[in-house]
Steps between C-alpha positions, in 0.01 A plus 500: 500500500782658369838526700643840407453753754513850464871659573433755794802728433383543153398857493432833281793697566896431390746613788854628415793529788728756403786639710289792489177354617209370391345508132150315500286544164141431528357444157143513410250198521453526129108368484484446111138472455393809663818658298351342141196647620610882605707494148197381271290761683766761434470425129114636562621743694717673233290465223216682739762765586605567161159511323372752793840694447458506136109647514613727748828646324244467138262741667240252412405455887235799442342542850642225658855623482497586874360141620784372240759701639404393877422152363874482380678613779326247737544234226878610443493433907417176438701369281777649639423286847455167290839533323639565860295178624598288162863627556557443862315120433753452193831678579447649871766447789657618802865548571607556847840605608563439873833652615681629843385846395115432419282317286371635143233322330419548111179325324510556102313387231775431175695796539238741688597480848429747813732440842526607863832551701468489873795544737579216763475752840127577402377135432301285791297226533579249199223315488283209285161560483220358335336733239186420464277216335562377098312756249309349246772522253730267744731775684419671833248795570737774381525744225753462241918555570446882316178606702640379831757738577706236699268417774436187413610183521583132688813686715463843644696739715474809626699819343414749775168598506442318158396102465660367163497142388661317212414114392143530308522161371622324809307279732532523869725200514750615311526857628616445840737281387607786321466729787673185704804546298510890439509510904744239557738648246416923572528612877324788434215291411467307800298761785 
């Protein structure tokens, strides 16, 4: 029996105390097999794309230049949502600035990024929540950081009328001790 245990603050996300606020950067689990995977199937993917592109542009399709032209939008769809998946596994994170005026949360892959400010006097009900069960490729039952429009994630809050959540690769745990410390340090985070 071995006597190492496992350390139970150890956790996903970095947190930053500022004299501003809060900074907490979430990074991606990065799941390198299923990565290796979505890359060597990529390599498929763009020699498929280019030969159908190529008999297309060649005029060789003949008949089948309609079914080639629909069969390489959906397969430019694809690919397109297996770089995002390879990308977000590889180089995703979140970034989450918590201040006295509102909290503004940015996930990015490398240098693509997309962000949402929301003012303090419309936020309520900071909350941890438990997203779902594991997926089969080892994160939670939720679509990827650039298909979720912000809903998702281990902490959520309402922005008026809207739900938003940030923390896709957190577990429970660690997300209300999150949301412990964004409360005990915001007041307009505590009601």
């Amino acid at each position: 029996m071995r006597d190492e245990f496992l350390d139970p603050e150890a956790g996903r996300a970095t947190v930053y105390e500022t004299s501003d606020g809060l900074r907490i950067v979430v990074p991606s689990k990065k799941r390198i097999l299923i990565s290796v995977f979505l890359c060597f199937w990529l390599c498929g993917w763009a020699f498929g794309w280019i030969v159908a592109a190529g008999t297309l542009f060649s005029g060789s399709a003949g008949g089948g230049g309609l079914f080639l032209i629909f069969w390489l939008g959906a397969w430019t769809v694809g690919g397109a949502f297996a770089i995002g998946f390879a990308g977000w596994m590889l180089f995703g994170r979140e970034v989450v600035f918590v201040t006295p005026q509102g909290i503004h949360v940015t996930r990015s892959i490398g240098s693509f990024q997309r962000g949402n400010n929301c003012k303090a006097e419309h936020i309520s009900d900071l909350r941890s929540v438990d997203e779902g069960t594991p997926s089969m490729f080892g994160g939670r039952n939720m679509p990827a950081w650039f298909m979720s429009g912000f809903s998702y994630g281990a902490i959520k809050f309402d922005y008026g009328t809207r739900t938003l959540g940030f923390g896709l690769e957190l577990e429970r745990g660690e997300a209300k001790k999150i949301v412990d410390l964004m409360v005990a340090r915001f007041d307009y985070l505590r009601a």
